[in-house]
C-alpha positions as CSV (number, residue, x, y, z in Angstrom):
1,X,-24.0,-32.9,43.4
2,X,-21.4,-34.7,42.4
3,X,-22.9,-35.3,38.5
4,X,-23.1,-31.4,38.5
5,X,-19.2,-30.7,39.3
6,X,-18.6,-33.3,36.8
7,X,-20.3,-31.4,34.2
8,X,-19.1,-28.0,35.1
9,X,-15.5,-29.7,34.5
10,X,-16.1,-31.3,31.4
11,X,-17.2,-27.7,30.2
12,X,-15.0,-25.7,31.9
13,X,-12.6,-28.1,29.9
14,X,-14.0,-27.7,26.3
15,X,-14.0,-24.0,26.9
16,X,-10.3,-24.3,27.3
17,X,-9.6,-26.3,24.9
18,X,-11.9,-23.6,22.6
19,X,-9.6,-20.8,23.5
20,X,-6.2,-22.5,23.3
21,X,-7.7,-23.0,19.5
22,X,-8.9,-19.5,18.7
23,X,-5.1,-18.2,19.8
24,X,-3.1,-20.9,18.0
25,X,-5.4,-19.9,15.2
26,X,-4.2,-16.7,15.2
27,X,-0.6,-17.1,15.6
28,X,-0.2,-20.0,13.4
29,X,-2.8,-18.9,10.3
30,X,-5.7,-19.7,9.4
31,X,-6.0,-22.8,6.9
32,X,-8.8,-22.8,4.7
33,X,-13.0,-23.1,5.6
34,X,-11.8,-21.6,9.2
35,X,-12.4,-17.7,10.3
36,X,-9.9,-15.2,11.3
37,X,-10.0,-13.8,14.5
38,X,-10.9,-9.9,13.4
39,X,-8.7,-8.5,16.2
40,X,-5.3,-9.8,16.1
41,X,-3.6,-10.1,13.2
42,X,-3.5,-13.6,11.3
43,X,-2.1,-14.9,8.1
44,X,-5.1,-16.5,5.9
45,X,-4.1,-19.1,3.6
46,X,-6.1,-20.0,0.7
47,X,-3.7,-22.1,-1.9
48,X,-1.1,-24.2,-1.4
49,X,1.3,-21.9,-3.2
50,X,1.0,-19.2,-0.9
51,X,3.4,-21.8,1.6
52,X,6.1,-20.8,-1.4
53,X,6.2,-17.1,-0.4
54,X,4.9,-16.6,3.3
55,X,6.7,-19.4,5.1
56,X,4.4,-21.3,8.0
57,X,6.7,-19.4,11.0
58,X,6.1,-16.3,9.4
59,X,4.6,-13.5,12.1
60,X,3.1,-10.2,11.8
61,X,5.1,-8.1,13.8
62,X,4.0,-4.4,14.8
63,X,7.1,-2.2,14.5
64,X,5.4,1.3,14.9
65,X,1.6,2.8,16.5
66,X,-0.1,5.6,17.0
67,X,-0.6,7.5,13.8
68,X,-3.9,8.9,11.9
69,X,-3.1,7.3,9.0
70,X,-0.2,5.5,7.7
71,X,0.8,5.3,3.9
72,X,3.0,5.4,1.5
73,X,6.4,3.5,3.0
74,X,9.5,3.1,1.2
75,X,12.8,1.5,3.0
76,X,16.4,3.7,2.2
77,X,19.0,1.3,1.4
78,X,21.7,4.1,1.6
79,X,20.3,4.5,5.0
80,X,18.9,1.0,6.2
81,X,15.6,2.9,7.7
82,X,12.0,3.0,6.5
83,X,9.8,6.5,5.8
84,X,6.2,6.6,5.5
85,X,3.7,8.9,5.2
86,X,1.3,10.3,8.3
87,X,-1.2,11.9,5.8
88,X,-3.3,14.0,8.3
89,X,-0.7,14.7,10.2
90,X,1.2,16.5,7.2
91,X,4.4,14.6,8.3
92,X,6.9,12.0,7.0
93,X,7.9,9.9,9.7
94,X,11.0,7.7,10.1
95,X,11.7,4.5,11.7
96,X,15.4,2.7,12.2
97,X,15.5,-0.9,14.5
98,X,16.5,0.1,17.8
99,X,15.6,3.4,17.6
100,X,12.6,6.1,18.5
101,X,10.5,6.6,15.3
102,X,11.1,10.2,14.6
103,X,9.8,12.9,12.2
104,X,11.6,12.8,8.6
105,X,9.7,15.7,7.5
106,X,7.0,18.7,8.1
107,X,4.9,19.6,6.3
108,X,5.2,16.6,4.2
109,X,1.8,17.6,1.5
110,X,0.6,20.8,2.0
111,X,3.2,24.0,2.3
112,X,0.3,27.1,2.3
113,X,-0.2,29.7,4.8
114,X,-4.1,29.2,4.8
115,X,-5.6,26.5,6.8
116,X,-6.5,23.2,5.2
117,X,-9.8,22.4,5.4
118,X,-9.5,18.4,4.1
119,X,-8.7,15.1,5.6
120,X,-5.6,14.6,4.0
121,X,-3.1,17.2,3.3
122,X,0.4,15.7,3.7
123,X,2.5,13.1,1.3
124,X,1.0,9.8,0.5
125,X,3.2,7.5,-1.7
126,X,6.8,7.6,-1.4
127,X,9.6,6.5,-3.5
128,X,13.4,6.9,-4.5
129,X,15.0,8.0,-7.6
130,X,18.4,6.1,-9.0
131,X,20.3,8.9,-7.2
132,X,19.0,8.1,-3.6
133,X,16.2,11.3,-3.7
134,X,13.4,11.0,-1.8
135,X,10.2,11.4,-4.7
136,X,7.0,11.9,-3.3
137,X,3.2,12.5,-3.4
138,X,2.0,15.5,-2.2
139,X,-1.7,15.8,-1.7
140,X,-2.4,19.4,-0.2
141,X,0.2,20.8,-2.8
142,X,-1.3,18.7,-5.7
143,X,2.2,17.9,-7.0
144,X,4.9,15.5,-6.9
145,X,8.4,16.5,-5.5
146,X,11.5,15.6,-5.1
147,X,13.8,16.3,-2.0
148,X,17.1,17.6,-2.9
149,X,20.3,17.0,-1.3
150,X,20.3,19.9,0.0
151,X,17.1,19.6,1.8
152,X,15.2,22.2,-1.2
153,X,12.0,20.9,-2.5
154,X,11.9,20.6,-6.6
155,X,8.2,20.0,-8.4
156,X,8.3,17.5,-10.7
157,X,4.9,17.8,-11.8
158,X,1.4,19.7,-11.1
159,X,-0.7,19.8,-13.8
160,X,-1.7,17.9,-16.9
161,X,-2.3,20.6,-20.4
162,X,-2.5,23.6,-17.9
163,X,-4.7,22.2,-15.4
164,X,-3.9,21.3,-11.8
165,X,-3.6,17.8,-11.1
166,X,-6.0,16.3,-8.1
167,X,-4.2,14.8,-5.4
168,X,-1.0,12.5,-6.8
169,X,-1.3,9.2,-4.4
170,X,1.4,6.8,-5.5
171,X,4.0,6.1,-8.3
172,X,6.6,3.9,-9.2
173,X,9.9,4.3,-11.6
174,X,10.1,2.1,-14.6
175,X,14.0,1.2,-14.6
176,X,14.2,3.4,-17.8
177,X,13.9,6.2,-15.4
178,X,9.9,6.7,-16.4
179,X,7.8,7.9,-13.2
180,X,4.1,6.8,-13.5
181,X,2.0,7.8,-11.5
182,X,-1.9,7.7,-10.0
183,X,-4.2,11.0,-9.5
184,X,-7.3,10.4,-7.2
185,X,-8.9,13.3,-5.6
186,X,-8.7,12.2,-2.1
187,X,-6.3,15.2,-1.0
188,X,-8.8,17.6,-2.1
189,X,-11.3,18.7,0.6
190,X,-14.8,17.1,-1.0
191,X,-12.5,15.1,-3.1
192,X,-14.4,13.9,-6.3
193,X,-16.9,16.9,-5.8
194,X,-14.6,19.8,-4.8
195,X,-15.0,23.0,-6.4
196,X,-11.4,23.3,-6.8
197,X,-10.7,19.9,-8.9
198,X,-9.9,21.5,-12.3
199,X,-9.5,17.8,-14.4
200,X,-13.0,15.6,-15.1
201,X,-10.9,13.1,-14.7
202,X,-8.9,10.8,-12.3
203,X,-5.6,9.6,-14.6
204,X,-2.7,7.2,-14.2
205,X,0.3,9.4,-16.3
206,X,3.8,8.8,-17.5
207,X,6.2,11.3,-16.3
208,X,9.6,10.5,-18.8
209,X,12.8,11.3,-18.2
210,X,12.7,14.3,-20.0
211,X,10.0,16.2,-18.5
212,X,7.0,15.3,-20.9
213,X,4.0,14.4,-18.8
214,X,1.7,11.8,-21.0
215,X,-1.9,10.8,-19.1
216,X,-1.8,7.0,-20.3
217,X,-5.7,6.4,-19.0
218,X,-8.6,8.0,-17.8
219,X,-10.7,5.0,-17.5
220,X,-10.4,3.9,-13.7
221,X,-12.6,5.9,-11.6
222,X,-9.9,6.0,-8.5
223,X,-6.4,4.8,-9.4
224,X,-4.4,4.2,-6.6
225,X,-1.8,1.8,-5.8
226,X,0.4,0.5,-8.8
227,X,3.1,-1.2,-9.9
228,X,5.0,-3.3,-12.9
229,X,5.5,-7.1,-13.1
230,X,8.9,-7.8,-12.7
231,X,9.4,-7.7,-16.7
232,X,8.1,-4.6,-16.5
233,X,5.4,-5.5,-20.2
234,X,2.5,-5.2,-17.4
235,X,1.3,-2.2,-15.4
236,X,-1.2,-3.4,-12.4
237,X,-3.2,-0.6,-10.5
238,X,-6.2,-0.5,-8.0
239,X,-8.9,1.0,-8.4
240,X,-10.0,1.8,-4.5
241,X,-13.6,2.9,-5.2
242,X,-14.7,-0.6,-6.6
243,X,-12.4,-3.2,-4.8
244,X,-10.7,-4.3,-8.1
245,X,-7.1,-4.7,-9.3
246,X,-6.9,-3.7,-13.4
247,X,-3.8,-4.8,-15.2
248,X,-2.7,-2.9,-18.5
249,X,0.1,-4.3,-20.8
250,X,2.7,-1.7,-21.5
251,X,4.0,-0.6,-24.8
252,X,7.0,-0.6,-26.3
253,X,6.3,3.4,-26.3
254,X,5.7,3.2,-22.5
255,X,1.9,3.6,-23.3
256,X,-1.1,0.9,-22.3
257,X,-3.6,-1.6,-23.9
258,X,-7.0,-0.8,-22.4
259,X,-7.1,-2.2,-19.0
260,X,-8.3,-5.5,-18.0
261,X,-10.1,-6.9,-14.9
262,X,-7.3,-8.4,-12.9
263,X,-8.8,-9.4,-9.7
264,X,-12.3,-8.5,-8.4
265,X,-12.1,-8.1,-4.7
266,X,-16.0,-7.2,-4.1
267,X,-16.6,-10.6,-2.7
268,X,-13.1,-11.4,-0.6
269,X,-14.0,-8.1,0.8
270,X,-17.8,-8.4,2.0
271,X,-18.0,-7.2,5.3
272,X,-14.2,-5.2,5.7
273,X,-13.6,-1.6,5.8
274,X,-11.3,0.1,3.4
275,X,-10.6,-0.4,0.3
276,X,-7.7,-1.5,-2.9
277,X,-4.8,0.6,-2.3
278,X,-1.2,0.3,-2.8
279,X,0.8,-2.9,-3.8
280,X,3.7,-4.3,-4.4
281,X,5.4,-7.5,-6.8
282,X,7.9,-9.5,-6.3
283,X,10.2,-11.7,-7.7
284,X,8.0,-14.6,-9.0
285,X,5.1,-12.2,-9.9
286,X,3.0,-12.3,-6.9
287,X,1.0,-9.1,-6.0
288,X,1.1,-7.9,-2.7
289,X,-2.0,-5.7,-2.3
290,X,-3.2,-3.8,0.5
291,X,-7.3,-4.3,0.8
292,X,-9.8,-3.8,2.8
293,X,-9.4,-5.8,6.2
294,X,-5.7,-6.4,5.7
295,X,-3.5,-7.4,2.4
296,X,-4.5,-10.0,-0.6
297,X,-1.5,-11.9,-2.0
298,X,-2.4,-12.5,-5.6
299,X,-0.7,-14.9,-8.4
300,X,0.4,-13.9,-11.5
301,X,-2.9,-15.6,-13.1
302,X,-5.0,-13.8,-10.4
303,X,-5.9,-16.6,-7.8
304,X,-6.0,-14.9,-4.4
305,X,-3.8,-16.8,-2.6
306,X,-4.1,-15.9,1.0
307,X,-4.2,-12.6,2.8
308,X,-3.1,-10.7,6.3
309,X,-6.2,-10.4,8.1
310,X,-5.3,-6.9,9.5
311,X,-9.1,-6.2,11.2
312,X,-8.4,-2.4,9.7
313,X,-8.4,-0.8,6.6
314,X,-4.4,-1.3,4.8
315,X,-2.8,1.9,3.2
316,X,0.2,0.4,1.4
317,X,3.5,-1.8,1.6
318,X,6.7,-1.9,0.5
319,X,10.3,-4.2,0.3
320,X,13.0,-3.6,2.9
321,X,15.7,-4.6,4.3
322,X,17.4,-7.7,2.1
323,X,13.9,-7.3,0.4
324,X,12.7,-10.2,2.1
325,X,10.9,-8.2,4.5
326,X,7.8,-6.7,3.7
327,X,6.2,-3.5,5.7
328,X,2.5,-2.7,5.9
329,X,1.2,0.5,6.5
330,X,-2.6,-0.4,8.1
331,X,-4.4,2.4,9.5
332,X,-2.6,3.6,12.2
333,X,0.3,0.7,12.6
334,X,3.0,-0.2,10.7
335,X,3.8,-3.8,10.4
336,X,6.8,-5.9,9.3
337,X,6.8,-9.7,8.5
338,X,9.9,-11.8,6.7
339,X,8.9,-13.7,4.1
340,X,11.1,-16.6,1.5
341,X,10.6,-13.8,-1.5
342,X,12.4,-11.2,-2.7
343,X,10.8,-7.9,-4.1
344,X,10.7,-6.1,-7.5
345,X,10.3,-2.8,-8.7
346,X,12.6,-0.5,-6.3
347,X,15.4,1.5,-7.9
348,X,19.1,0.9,-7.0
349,X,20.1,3.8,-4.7
């Protein structure tokens, strides 16, 4: 009897020893050739340099819940508060520390009388022009905006040669004042199949200062998230129906070399829903990329560095704050964590 308790203890211990491990797992990180517990969120690290940028006290916090689907944030400076994107919901929500997050705007994508019959009918990507406008992606309307002081609605753009553009997803302005752009079909009802998409095409486009709409590639099945290197003389953008991050070299002319593989993510995503979406650089050239399962943070020479095991597929991030502080849009959350880099690629407003 009493060899029996003895065993029971020594198990009952190793158990909880077992369990203290599993949680300071995923608070701490997870260092390499150990897993990620899949439902709390945990910083993965895969290289050494990855202690550079995400410092080892750094913590996923979660800010904001309870949305279809998150996208698209961008953080007002002007205004020290963060607006992202409910898609289905057709809304723009904001968020301000201490206080309730609160609807920004509705509708946010789609501005018809008719019912719309698709997944995704409001704004996705989100950004600011140099004069502190609110730009942004409208899927339903097949258009990008821009929010006037005076609370009107202007369309920048909505069709390429005569033809209506697909969905516009995300964008970023080139400090020139340039606006590119990505065009995926995902706001349209049977997105690549609809009846209703007039290009054969999904493009990545130029939108310059004066008006003059340029498609710059045709050649990625599903652009999506993009952004420039922080010399701007390189153009990265996902491609979220095959998992893989292209990078193009820009042109004096604002154009692009043919595209190059930058990071295939078919194997660091085996097994995790979602797929590559938006991203971010910052200072030293890291990408931040949302993924499926969470967010990859890749080196300028395309080592995956680490990631945020999220457990859920990741929408899109974006700089705030001092532009330490990075926010993720995953599913329905929206998380914040600080890191010890700085971000590139916002305009000054």
């Amino acid at each position: 009897m009493k060899i029996i308790n003895a065993r029971s203890l020594k198990l009952a211990l190793r158990l909880t020893a077992l369990f203290v491990l599993l949680a300071s797992v995923a608070i701490a990180g997870v260092r390499p050739g150990q897993t990620s517990v899949s439902s709390v969120p945990a910083i993965v690290r895969l290289d050494p340099r990855l202690d550079q940028v995400v410092p080892a006290d750094a913590a996923l916090e979660k800010i904001a819940d309870g949305y279809v689907w998150a996208e698209g944030p961008v953080w007002s400076r002007a205004g020290n508060y963060l607006l992202f994107s409910d898609v289905p919901n057709n809304r723009i929500i904001k968020w301000k520390a201490g206080e309730p997050a609160q609807t920004f705007l509705e509708p946010s994508g789609y501005s018809g009388k008719e019912k719309f019959t698709g997944r995704e009918p409001g704004s996705n990507g989100l950004t600011f022009d140099r004069e502190g406008r609110l730009v942004f992606c409208q899927h339903g309307d097949r258009r990008i905006s821009r929010l006037e002081k005076d609370g009107k609605w202007t369309t920048l753009v909505d069709n390429y040669q005569g033809k209506r553009l697909n969905s516009p997803n995300d964008l970023v302005f080139k400090s020139n004042g340039d606006l590119y752009f990505t065009d995926p079909p995902y706001g349209l009802p049977q997105t690549f199949n609809d009846p209703k998409k007039e290009l054969p095409f999904q493009g990545v486009y130029r939108l310059s200062r004066d008006g003059k709409l340029t498609l710059l590639t045709s050649e990625i099945k599903a652009p999506n998230g993009i952004a420039f290197s922080p010399d701007e003389k390189k153009l990265y953008v996902a491609d979220s129906a095959s998992a893989t991050w292209f990078v193009f070299d820009v042109k004096k002319d604002g154009t692009l070399s043919p595209k190059r593989v930058f990071f295939d993510g078919n194997e660091a995503s085996k097994g995790l829903r979602g797929g590559a979406d938006g991203l971010k650089v910052d200072v030293h050239g890291n990408l931040f990329a949302t993924a499926p399962g969470g967010l990859f943070i890749l080196a300028p020479d395309g080592t995956l560095l680490g990631r945020f095991d999220l457990g859920t597929p990741t929408g899109n991030c974006a700089w705030g704050e001092d532009s330490s502080t990075l926010f993720i849009t995953s599913n329905t959350v929206v998380y914040r964590i600080r890191l010890q880099t700085k971000g590139v690629g916002t305009m000054v407003h």
